[in-house]
N, C-alpha and C positions, 0 to 999 in steps of 0.2 A: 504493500500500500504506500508505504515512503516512498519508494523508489519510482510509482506512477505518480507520486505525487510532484515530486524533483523532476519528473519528465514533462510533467505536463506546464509547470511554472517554465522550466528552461526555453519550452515552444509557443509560450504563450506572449504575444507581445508588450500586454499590456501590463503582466506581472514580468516584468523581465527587460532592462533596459536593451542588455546584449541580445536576447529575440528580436524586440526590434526592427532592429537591423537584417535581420534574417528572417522572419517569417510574417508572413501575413494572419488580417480574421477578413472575414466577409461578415458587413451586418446585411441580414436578408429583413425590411421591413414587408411585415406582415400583422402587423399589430397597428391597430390606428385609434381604436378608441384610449381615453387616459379617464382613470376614477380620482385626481385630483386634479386642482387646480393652481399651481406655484404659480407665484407671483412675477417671477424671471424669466416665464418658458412661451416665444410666442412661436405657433406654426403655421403662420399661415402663408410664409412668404418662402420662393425656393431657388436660388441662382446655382449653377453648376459650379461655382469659382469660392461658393458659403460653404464653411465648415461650422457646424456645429448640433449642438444634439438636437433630437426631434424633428430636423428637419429628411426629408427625401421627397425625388420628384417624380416617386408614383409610389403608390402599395399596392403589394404583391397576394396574390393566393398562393398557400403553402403550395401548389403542382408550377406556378409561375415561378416561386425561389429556388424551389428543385432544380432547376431547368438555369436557373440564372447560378446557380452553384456547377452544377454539373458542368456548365459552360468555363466557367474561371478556374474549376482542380482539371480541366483537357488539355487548360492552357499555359497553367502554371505548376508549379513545385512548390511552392512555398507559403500556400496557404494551408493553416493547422488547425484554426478555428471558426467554428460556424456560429453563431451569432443571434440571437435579437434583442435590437435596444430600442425600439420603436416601430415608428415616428410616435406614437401612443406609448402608454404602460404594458409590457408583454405581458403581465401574468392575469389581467381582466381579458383577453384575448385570446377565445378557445384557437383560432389561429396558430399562435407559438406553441402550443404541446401537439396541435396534427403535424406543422412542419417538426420540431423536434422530434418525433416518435419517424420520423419518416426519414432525415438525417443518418438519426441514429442505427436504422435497419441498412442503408445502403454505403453509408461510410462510417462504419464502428469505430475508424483510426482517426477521425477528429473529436477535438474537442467541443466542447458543447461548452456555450456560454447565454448568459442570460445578467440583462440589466433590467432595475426594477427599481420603484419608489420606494415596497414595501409593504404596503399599506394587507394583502395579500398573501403575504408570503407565510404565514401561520396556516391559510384554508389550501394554498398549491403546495407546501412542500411536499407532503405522500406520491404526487404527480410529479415534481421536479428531482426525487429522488428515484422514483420508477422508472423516467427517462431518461437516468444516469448523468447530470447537468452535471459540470464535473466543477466551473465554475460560475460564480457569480457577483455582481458587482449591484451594494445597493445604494442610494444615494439618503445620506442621512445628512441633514442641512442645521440641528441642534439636537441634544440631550436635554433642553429646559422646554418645555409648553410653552410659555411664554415666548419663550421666542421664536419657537415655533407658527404659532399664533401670527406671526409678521411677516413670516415669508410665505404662508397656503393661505388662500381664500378659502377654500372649502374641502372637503372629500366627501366622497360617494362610498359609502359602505352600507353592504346590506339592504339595499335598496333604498337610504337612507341621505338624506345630507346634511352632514356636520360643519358647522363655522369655529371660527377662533380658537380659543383654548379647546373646549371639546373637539373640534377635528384633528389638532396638535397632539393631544393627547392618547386618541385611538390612532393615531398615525405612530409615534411613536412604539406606544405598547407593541403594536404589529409587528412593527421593524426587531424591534430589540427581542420578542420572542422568535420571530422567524431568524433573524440572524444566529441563536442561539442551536438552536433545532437545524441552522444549515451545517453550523460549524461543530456539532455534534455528529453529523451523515458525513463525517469526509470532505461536504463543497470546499473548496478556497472560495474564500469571500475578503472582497476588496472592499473599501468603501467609499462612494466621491462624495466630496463637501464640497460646494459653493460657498465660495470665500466673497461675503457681500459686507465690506469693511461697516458700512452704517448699521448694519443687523446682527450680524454673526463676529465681528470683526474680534470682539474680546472671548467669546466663547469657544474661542477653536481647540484653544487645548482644555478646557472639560470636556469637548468633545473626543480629541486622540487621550487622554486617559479613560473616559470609559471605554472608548471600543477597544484599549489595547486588553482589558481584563476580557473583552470577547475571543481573544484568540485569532483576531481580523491578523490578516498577511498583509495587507498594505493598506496606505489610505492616500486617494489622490485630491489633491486640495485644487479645486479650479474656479479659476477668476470668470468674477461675475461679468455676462455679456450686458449691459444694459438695456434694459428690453421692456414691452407690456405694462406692467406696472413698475417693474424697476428702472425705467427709462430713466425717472430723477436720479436716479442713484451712479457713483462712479464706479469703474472697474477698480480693481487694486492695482496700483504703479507694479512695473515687472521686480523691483527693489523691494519691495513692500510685499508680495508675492514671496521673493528665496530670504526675508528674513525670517518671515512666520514659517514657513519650510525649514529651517535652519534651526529652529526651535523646536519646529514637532518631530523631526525626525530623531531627538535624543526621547520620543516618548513611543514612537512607532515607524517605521519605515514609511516612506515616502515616493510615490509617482512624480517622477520629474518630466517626460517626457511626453506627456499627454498632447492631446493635438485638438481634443473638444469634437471628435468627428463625429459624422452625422450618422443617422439611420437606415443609410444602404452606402454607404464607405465600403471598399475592398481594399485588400493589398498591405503592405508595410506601413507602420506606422511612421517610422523615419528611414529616409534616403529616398524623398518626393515620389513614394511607390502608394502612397494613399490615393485611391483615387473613388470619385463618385462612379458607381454602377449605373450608365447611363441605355 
């Protein structure tokens, strides 16, 4: 189990600076609906030249990602991970477990990955462990409600919708039981923070000490795009960025080489081999 586990980080680009360089993921968007609402996230706009999360310029039916995968491992070597981070929430999208389950029957030798808010991942884990997800990346943006509360308008759970502190609240619980229960099944689990210095900006390290007592493998800290509701708000200077990196990384390892890509991205993450699946 170590030694898949040391194989799977060493080919994994995103856990793995020296990957990298050498290997690819494909994210296949197949997933379009999202059950929250963050304040930072807008999709409704798509240039082939934009990088960054949520965005893609079409969604796929799982036999359409088949097909658009199949096409890029005929033509390459060095793709190792198959993927979904969108442009929606995967795991409200019965979508992600028929392509997964469908991945997973035809090319057993890649990796399985999956990005997610969270909110979720308590009622899919049974499903994400069944389908042998090997890793997973969740985006946890506080540890206090309260400030939680400042960055989500709302969430959809249970048919329900939650504001303020209460949606903060079952958002969190979720996350932190589901990460616990992933990182119990073997998943490596990473986690992104949105670094929004007016919000989050003092909270970042109670955030990398709790998650480092979860046993999370990395955490990648990324600078807020300005956007929807946080349009007022500044990104962090790139200075201001590797000092708070500089800091968390004496409390947990650290993603440096992130790139913000979007939700149908192929290829290398660094040496200009990222490219949009057009």
């Amino acid at each position: 189990m170590q030694a898949n586990r040391c194989e799977m980080i060493n080919h994994h680009p995103c856990l793995s600076r020296e990957a990298a360089h050498k290997y690819g993921r494909i994210h296949l968007p197949v997933a379009p609906r999202c059950n929250i609402k963050c304040k930072y996230c807008l999709r409704k706009f798509d240039c082939a030249n934009e990088s960054k999360p949520g965005i893609s310029s079409m969604v796929l039916k799982p036999d359409e990602a088949m097909d658009r995968l199949r096409w890029y491992l005929e033509r390459t070597d060095f793709i190792k991970v198959a993927a979904v981070a969108g442009p929606g929430e995967p795991l409200t999208n019965q979508q992600t477990f028929s392509l997964m389950k469908m991945i997973k029957e035809e090319f057993p030798e890649l990796i399985l990955c999956l990005s997610t808010n969270g909110l979720l991942l308590p009622d899919r884990m049974p499903d994400i462990i069944t389908l042998g997800v090997n890793t997973l990346t969740v985006t946890l943006n506080a540890v206090n409600p309260e400030i939680g509360a400042k960055i989500y308008s709302y969430i959809n759970y249970n048919g329900k919708t939650y504001y303020g502190i209460d949606a903060a609240k079952i958002l969190l619980e979720n996350q932190l039981a589901g990460i616990e229960e992933a990182v119990k099944a073997g998943i490596i689990v990473k986690i992104n923070t949105i670094f929004i210095p007016e919000i989050n900006g003092d909270h970042l390290i109670d955030i990398a000490n709790y998650i480092k007592k979860l046993d999370i493998y990395l955490m990648n800290l990324m600078p807020l795009i300005p956007q929807s509701d946080f349009a007022i708000f500044r990104a962090p200077r790139q200075e201001e960025l590797n000092n708070v990196r500089m800091k968390l990384r004496d409390i947990i390892p650290q993603m440096v080489h992130c790139k913000q890509c979007r939700a149908d991205s192929c290829g290398k993450v660094i040496d200009g081999h990222s490219k949009t699946c057009l």
